[in-house]
C-alpha positions as CSV (number, residue, x, y, z in Angstrom):
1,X,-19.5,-16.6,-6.0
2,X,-16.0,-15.6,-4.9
3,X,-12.9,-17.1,-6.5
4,X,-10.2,-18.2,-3.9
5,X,-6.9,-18.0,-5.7
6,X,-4.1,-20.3,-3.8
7,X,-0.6,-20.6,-5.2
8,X,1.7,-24.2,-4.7
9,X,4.9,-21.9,-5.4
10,X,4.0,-19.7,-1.9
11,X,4.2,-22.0,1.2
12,X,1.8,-19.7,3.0
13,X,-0.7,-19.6,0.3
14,X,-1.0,-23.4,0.4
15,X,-1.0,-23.8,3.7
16,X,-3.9,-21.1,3.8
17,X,-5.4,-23.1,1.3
18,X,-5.0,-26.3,3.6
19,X,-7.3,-24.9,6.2
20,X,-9.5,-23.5,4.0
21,X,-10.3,-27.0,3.0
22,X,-10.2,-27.9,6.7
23,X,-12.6,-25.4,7.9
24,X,-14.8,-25.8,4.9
25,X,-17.4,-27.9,3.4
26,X,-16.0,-28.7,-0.1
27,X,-17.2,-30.6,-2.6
28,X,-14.4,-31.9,-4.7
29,X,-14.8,-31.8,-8.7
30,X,-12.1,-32.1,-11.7
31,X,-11.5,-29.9,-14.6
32,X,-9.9,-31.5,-17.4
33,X,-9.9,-28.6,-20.0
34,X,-6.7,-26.6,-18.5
35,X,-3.6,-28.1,-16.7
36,X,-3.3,-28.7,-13.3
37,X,-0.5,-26.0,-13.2
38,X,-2.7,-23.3,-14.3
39,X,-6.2,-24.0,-12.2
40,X,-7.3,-26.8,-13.8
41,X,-7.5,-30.6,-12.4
42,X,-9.2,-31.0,-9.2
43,X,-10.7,-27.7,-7.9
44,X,-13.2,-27.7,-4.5
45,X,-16.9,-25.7,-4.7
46,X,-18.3,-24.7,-1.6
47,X,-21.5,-22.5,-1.1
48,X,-20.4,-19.2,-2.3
49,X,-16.5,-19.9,-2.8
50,X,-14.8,-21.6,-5.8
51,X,-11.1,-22.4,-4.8
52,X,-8.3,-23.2,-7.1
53,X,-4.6,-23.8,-7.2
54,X,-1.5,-22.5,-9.5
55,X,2.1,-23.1,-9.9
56,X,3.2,-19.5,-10.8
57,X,3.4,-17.3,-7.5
58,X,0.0,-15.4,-7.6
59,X,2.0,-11.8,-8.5
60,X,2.9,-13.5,-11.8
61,X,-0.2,-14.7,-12.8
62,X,-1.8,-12.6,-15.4
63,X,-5.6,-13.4,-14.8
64,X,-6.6,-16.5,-12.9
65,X,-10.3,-15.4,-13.9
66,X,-11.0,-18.0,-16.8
67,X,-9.7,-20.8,-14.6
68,X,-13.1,-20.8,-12.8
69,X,-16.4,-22.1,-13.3
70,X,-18.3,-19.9,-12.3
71,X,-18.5,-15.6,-12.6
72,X,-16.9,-14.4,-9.8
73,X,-17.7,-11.3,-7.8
74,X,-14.5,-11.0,-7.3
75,X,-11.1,-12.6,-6.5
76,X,-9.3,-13.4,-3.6
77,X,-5.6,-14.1,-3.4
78,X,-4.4,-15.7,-0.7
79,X,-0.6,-15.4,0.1
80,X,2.4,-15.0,1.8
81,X,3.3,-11.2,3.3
82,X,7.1,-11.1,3.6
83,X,9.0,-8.3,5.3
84,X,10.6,-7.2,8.9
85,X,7.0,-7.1,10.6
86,X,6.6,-10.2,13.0
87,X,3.3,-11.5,13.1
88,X,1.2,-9.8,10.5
89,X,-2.2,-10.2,8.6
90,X,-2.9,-8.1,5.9
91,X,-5.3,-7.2,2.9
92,X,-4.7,-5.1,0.0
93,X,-5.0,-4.6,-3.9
94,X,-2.8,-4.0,-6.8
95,X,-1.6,-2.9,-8.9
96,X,1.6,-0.5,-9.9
97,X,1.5,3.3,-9.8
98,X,5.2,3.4,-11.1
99,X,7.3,0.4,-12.4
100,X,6.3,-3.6,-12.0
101,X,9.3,-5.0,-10.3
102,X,7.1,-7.3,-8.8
103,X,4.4,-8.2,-11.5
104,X,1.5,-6.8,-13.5
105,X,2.1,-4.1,-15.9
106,X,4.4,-0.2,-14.8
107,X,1.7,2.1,-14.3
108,X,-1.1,-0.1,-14.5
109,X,-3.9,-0.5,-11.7
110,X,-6.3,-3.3,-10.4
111,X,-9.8,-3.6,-9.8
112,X,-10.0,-2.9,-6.5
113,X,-12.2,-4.6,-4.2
114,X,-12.5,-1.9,-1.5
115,X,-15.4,-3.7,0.5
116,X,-13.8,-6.5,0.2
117,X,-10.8,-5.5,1.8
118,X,-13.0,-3.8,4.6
119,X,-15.0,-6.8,5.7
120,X,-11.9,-9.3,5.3
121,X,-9.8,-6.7,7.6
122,X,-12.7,-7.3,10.1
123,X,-12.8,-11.0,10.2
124,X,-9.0,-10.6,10.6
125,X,-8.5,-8.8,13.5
126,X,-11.8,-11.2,15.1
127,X,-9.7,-14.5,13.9
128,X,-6.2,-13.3,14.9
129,X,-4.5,-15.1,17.5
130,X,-2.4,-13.3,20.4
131,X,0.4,-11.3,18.8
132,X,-0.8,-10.5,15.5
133,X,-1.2,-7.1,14.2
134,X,-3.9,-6.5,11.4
135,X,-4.1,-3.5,8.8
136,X,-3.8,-3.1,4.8
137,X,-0.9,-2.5,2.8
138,X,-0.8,0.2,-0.2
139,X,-0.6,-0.6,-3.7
140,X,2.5,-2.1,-4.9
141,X,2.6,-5.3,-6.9
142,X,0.6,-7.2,-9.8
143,X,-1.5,-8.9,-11.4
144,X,-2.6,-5.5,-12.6
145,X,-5.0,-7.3,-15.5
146,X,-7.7,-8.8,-13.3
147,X,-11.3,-9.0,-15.2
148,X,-12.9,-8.8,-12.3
149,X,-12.2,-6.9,-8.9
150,X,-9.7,-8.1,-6.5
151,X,-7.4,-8.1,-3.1
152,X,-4.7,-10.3,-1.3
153,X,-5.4,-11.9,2.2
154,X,-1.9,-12.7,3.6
155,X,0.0,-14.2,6.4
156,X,2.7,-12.9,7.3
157,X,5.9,-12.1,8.1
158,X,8.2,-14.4,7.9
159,X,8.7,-18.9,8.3
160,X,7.6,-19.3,11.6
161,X,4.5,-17.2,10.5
162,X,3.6,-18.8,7.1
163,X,4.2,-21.9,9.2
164,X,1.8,-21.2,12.0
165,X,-1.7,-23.3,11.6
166,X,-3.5,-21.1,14.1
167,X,-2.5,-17.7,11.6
168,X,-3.2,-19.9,8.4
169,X,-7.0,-20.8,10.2
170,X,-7.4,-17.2,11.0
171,X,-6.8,-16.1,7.1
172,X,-8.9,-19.1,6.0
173,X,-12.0,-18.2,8.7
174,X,-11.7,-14.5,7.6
175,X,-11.7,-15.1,3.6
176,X,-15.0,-17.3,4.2
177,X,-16.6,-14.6,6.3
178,X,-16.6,-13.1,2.6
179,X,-19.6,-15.3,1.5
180,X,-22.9,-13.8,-0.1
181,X,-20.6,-9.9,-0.2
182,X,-19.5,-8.4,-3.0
183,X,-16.2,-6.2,-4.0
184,X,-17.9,-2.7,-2.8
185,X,-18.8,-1.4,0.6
186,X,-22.8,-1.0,-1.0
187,X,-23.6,-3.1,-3.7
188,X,-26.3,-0.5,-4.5
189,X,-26.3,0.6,-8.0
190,X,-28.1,3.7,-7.1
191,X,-25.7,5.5,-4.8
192,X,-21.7,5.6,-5.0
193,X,-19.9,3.4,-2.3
194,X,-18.7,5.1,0.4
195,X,-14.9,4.2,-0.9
196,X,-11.9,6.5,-0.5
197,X,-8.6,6.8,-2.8
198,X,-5.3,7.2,-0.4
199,X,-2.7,9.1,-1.4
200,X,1.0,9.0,0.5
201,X,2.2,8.0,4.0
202,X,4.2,4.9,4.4
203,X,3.3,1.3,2.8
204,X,1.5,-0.2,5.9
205,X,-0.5,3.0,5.6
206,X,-1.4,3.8,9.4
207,X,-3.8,6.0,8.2
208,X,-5.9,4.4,6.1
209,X,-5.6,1.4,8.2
210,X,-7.5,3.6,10.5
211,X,-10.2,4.6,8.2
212,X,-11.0,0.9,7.2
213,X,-11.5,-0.6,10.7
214,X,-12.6,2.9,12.5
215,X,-14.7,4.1,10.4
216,X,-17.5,3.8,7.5
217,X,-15.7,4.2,4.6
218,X,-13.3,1.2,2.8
219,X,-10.5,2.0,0.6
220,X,-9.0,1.5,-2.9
221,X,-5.8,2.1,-3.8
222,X,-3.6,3.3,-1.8
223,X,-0.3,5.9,-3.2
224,X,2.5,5.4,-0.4
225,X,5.0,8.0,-0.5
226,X,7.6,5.9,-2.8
227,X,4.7,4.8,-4.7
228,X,4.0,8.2,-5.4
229,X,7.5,9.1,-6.0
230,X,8.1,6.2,-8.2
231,X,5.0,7.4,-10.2
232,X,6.8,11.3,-10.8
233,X,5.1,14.6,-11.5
234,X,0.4,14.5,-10.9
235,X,0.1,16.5,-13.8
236,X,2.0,14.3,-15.7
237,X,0.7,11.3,-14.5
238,X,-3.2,12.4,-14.6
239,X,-4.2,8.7,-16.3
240,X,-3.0,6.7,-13.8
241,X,-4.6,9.4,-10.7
242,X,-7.9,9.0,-12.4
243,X,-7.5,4.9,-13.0
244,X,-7.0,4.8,-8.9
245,X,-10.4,6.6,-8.6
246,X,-12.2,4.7,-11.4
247,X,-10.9,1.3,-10.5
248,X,-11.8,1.9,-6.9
249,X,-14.7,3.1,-7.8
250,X,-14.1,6.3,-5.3
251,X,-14.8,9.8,-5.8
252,X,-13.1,11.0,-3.2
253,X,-9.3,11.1,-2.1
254,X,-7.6,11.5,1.2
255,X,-4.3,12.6,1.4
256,X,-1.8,11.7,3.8
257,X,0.9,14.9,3.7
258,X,1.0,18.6,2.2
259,X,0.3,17.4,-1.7
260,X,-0.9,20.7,-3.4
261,X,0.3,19.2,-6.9
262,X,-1.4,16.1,-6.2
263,X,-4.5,17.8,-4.7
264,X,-4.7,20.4,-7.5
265,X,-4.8,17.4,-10.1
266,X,-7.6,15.3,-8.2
267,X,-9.2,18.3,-8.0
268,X,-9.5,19.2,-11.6
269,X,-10.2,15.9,-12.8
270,X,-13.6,16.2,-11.0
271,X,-12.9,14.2,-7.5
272,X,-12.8,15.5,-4.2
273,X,-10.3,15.5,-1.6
274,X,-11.1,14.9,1.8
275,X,-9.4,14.7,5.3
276,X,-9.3,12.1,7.6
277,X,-11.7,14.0,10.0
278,X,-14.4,14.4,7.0
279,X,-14.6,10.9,7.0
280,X,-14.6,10.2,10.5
281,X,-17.4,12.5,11.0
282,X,-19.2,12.2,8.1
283,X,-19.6,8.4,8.3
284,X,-22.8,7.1,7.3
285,X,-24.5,10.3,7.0
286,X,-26.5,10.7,3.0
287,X,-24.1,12.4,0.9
288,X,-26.7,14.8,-0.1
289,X,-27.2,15.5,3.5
290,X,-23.8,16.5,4.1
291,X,-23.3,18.8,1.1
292,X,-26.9,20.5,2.4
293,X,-25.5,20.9,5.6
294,X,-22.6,22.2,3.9
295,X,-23.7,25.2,2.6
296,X,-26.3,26.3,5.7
297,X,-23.8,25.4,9.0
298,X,-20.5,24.8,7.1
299,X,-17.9,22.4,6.1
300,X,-16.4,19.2,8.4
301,X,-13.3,20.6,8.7
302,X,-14.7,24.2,9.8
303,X,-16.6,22.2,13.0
304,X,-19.6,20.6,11.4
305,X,-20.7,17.9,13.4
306,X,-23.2,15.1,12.8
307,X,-25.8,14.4,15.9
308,X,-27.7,11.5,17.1
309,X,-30.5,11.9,15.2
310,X,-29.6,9.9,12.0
311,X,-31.7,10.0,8.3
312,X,-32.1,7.4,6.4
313,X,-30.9,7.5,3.4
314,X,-34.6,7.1,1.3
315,X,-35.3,10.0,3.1
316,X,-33.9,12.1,1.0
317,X,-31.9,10.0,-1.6
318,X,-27.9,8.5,-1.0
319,X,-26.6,9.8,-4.5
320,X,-25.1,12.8,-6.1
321,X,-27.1,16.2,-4.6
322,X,-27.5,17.5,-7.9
323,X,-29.9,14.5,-8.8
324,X,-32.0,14.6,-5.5
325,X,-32.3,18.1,-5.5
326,X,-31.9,20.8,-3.4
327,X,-35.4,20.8,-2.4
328,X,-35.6,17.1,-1.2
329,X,-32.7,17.6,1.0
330,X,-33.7,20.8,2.8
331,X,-37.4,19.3,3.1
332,X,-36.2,16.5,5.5
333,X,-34.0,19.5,7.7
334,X,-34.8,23.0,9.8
335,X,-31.7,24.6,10.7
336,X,-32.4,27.3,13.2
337,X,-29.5,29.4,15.8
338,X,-28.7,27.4,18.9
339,X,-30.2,29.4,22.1
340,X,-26.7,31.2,22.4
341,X,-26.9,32.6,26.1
342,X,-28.1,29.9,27.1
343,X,-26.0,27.0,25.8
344,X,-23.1,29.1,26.6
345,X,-24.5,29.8,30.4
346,X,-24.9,25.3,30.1
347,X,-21.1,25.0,29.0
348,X,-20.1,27.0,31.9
349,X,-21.6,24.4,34.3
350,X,-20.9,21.1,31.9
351,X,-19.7,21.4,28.5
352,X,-19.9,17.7,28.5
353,X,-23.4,17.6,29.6
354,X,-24.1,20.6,27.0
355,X,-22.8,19.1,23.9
356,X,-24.8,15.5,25.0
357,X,-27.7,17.8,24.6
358,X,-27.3,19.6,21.4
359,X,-26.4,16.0,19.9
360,X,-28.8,13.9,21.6
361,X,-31.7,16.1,19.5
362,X,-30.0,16.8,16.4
363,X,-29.0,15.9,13.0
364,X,-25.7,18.3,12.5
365,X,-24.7,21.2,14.6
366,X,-21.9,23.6,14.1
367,X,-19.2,23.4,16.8
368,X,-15.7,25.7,17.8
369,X,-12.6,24.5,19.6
370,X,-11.4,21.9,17.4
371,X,-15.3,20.3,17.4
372,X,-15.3,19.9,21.3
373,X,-18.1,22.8,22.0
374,X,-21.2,23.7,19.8
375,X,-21.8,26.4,18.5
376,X,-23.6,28.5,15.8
377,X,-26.4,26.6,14.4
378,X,-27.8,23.1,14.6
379,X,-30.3,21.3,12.1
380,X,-33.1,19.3,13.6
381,X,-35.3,16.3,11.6
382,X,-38.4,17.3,10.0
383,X,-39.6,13.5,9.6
384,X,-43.0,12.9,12.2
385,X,-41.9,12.7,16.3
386,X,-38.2,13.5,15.6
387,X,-36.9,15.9,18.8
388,X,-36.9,19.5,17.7
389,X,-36.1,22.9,19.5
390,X,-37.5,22.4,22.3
391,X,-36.4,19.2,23.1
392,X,-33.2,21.3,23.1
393,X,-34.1,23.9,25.5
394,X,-35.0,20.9,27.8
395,X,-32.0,19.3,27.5
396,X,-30.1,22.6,28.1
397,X,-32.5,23.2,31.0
398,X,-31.5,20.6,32.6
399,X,-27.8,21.1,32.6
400,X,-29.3,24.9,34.0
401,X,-30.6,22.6,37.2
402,X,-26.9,21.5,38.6
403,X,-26.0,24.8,38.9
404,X,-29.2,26.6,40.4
405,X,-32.0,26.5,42.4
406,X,-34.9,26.7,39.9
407,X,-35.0,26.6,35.9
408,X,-38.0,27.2,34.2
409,X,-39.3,28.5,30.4
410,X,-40.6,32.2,31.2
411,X,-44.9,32.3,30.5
412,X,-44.0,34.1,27.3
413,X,-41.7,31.0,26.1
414,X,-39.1,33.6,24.6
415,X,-36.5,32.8,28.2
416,X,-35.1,30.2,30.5
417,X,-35.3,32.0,33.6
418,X,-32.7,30.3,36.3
419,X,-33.0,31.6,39.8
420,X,-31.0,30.7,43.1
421,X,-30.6,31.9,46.1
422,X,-28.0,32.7,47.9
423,X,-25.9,33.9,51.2
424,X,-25.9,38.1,51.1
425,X,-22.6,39.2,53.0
426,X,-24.4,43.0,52.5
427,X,-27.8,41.5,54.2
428,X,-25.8,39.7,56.8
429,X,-23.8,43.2,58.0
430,X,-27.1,44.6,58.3
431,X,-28.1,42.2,60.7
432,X,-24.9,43.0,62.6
433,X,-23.3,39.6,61.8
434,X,-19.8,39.5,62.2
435,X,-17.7,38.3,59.2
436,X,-15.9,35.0,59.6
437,X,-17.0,31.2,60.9
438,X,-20.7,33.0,61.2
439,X,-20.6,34.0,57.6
440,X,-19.3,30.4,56.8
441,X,-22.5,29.0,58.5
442,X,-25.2,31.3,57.2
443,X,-23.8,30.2,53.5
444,X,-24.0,26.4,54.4
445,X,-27.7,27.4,55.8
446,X,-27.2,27.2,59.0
447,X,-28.5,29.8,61.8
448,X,-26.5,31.8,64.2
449,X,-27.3,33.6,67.0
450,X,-26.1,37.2,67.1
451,X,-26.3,39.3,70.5
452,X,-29.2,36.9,71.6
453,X,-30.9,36.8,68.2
454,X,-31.3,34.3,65.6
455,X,-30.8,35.1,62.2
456,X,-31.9,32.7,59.5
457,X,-30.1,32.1,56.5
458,X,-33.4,33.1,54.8
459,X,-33.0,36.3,56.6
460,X,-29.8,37.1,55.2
461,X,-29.9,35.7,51.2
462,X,-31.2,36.8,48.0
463,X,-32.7,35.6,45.2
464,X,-31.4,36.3,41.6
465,X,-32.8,35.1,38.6
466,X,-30.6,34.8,35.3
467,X,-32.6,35.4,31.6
468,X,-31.5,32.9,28.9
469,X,-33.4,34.0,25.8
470,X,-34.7,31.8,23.1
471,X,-36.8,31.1,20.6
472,X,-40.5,30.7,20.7
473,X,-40.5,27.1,22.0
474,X,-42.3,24.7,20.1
475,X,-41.9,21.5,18.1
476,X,-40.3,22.0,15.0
């Protein structure tokens, strides 16, 4: 069950609530043990929601929780956004990293409800009419002392916004795509949700806007730059860091700006910090995976890439390495070299076409240049039919094939041999061509006549043959 919070002091939040009850099928019931002001009265029950109404502006409402009738996964507030953004629809959670000028307790955090906030962020930008801009907001007002996770859904910016029915319907549709989820990304008690703490950047937080609609991973809280400011000195502050990670449920941060006082305290309290780019590329990739990979190709942010071959996570396990075990992780992956010469001879004549193929077989694969060419060494799928090495060489092969005649895996299987032939300007002054249009035509393979004689551009070509070496091709 999720607990819709609407407030009668917040025009938006009521007229949220409006189409909520427009949109929905609500059953109607009274609750005579509180006062109308604070929940009780008439309240409305649909499948999955419970939705009730307050007086007090939802940032001064300590914790709407007990008002409902039911144990809710989590709450959602829906409200108002007010500021110099035009047409806006947000999420976020709260909670204070500094002071409470705007409710909830100074230095005091939410439960977050990072999945939440994902999946409502979704059903936002698929609701929102023309004109409207979607994203999250950081951290930055109260209730702080929620008993169960939370977020606020809001319309914003201004009158004409809290105002418009077709924004309002947008919110309302995108809160009851919530039904049957719960306030994490995974509601798996065996693995950690793929959640991320933010740390700095501005309050609409741009980048971990991007990271909840681009990627895999939701976020918690999120530090803006005053926030952060407003909180003073990490090592000083080390309770309320750790509160952002616990109460988001994250073990990871990213950070948004040069922090290394900030990073240094994360670090030490036993979390992680991450970029943007590890996240990206990570994705849904096991966790175990990724720290396996780690260690035999190399970190994300030194040109680890993940392929097209994908493992499922009861493969080898979706929680901390240390409790799958090294030897479960390496079991489900081979990393060999990539075929060197060869991919390099490929990237000559496509790098495109050349990365396809080294990501089209594999799990991970090292890369250089920023992650735009591979390089090093690439992991392949042990699991039964997965593509293997020499799928590889294939797929290299045929990148070989747009660039010469003939491409072929030498009888031994250690080579690629790549042949072509070609025009001979030695071969054709032999046969007392003379240099020029005749030249031109004998490379387009075209004959010429020379003092009464036709030369063939077979006559006058040669054929060379180019050695790639690899492996001993075979199926792992």
């Amino acid at each position: 069950m999720i607990a819709i919070v609407v407030s009668r002091a917040d025009s938006a939040s009521a007229h949220i609530g409006e189409r909520l009850l427009e949109v929905g099928d609500w059953e109607t019931r009274e609750d005579g043990s509180r006062p109308d002001a604070d929940g009780g009265g008439t309240y409305y029950r649909t499948d999955g929601f419970e939705l009730r109404e307050f007086d007090d502006l939802h940032i001064r409402l300590s914790d709407p929780t007990a008002a409902f009738d039911c144990d809710p996964e989590f709450l959602a507030f829906v409200s108002r956004h007010s500021g110099e953004t035009g047409e806006l629809l947000t999420a976020h959670v709260t909670g204070n990293f500094g002071g409470a000028e705007y409710g909830g307790d100074p230095e005091s955090l939410a439960r977050a409800a990072p999945g939440a906030e994902k999946r409502v962020v979704e059903a936002l930008a698929r609701h929102a009419p023309d004109g409207y801009e979607v994203g999250i907001e950081c951290t930055h007002h109260g209730p702080t002392d929620v008993a169960v996770p939370s977020l606020f859904v809001e319309l914003g910016s201004d009158e004409p916004q809290w105002e418009d029915p077709e924004a309002a319907r947008a919110v309302a549709r995108a809160v009851l795509d919530l039904r049957g989820t719960g306030a994490d990304l995974s509601d798996s008690s065996e693995a950690p949700p793929r959640h991320v703490v933010g740390f700095g950047g501005g309050h609409y937080a741009p980048r971990f806007t991007r990271i909840v609609r681009e990627t895999e991973w939701a976020v918690g809280h999120v530090g803006a730059d005053w926030a952060l400011a407003d909180l003073g000195a990490p090592d000083a502050n080390r309770d309320v860091i750790e509160a952002a990670f616990e109460r988001s449920r994250a073990e990871r941060a990213v950070i948004d700006g040069d922090r290394p006082d900030l990073a240094a305290v994360v670090e030490e309290l036993g979390y992680r910090v991450v970029s943007e780019t590890w996240v990206r590329e990570v994705g849904d990739a096991p966790l175990p995976l990724v720290e396996h990979l780690k260690a035999e190709i190399g970190p994300v942010d030194e040109g680890l890439r993940f392929g097209a071959v994908a493992l499922d996570g009861d493969v080898i396990g979706d929680s901390d390495p240390a409790d799958v075990g090294a030897e479960a992780v390496g079991d489900a992956v081979r990393v060999r070299d990539l075929p060197a010469d060869l991919l390099a001879r490929a990237q000559g004549l496509d790098a495109d076409a050349a990365r396809e193929a080294v990501e089209s077989v594999a799990v991970a694969f090292d890369t250089e240049q920023g992650g735009t060419r591979a390089a090093g060494r690439v992991a392949f799928a042990t699991v039964p039919e997965a593509p293997g090495y020499a799928d590889l060489v294939e797929g290299l092969a045929e990148v070989l094939e747009t660039g010469y005649d003939a491409v072929e895996v030498a009888p031994d299987r250690n080579a690629v041999v790549a042949s072509e032939t070609a025009f001979d300007p030695a071969l054709a002054a032999e046969r007392g061509v003379p240099e020029g249009p005749a030249f031109g035509r004998l490379a387009d393979g075209e004959p010429v006549d020379v003092d009464g004689e036709t030369v063939e551009p077979g006559d006058v070509s040669r054929t060379r043959a180019d050695r790639f070496p690899i492996d001993a091709v075979s199926r792992d």
